[in-house]
C-alpha positions as CSV (number, residue, x, y, z in Angstrom):
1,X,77.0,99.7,88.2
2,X,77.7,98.6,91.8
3,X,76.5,95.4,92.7
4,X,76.7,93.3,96.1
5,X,76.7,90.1,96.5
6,X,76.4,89.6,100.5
7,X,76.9,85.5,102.1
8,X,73.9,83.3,101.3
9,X,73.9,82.7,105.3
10,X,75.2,84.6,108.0
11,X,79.0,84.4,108.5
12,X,80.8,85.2,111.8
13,X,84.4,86.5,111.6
14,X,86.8,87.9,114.2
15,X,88.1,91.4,112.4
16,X,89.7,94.9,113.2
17,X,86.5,95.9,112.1
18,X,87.9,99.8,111.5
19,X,91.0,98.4,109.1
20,X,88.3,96.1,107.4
21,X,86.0,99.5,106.6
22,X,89.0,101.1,105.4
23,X,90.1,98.2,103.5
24,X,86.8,97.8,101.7
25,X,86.5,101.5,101.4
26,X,89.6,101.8,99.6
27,X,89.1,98.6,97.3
28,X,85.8,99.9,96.6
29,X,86.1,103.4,96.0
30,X,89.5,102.8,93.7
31,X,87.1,100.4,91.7
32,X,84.5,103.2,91.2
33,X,87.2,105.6,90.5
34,X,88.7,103.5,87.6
35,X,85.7,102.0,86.0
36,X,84.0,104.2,84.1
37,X,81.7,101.6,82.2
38,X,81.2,98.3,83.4
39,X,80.5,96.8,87.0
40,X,82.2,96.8,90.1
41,X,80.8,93.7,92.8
42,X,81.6,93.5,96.0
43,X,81.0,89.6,97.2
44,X,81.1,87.8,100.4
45,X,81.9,83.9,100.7
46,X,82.3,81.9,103.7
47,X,85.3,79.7,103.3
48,X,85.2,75.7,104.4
49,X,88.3,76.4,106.5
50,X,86.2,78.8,108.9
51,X,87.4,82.0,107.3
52,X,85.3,84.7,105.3
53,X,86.5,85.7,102.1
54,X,85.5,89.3,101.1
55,X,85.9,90.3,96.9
56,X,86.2,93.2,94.7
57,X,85.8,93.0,91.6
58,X,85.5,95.6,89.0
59,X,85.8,95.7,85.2
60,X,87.7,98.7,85.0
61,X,91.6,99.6,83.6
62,X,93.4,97.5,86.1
63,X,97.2,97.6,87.5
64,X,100.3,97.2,85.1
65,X,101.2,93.9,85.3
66,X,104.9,95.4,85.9
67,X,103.4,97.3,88.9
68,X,101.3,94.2,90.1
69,X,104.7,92.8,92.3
70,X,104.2,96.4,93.9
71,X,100.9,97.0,95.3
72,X,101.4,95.9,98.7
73,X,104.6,98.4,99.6
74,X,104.7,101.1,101.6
């Protein structure tokens, strides 16, 4: 199941928004590809400090923790 949860209100952010498509389309799509029963949500959140925070979440296999430290390099 793929659920969205968009902002209760509209938010306004300043973004790249082509890397934020590919960001999301990457988080998203590696949650569908790993969670083969469950849910994957996708939720939006305006933050107090101005900022919009944007989660996936998914109930699928997840990372190694050993491999967790790795994720971000090239």
């Amino acid at each position: 199941e793929l659920r969205l949860e968009p902002c209760p209100a509209p938010v306004f952010a300043r973004a790249d928004l082509r890397r934020l498509r590919q960001i999301l389309t990457n988080l998203v799509g590696n949650a569908l590809k790993f969670t083969e029963e469950g849910t994957v949500v996708v939720r939006c959140a305006a933050q107090p400090d101005g900022r919009v925070r944007i989660q996936v979440l998914d109930s699928g296999i997840g990372i190694e923790p050993a491999l967790l430290p790795l994720i971000f390099q090239d």
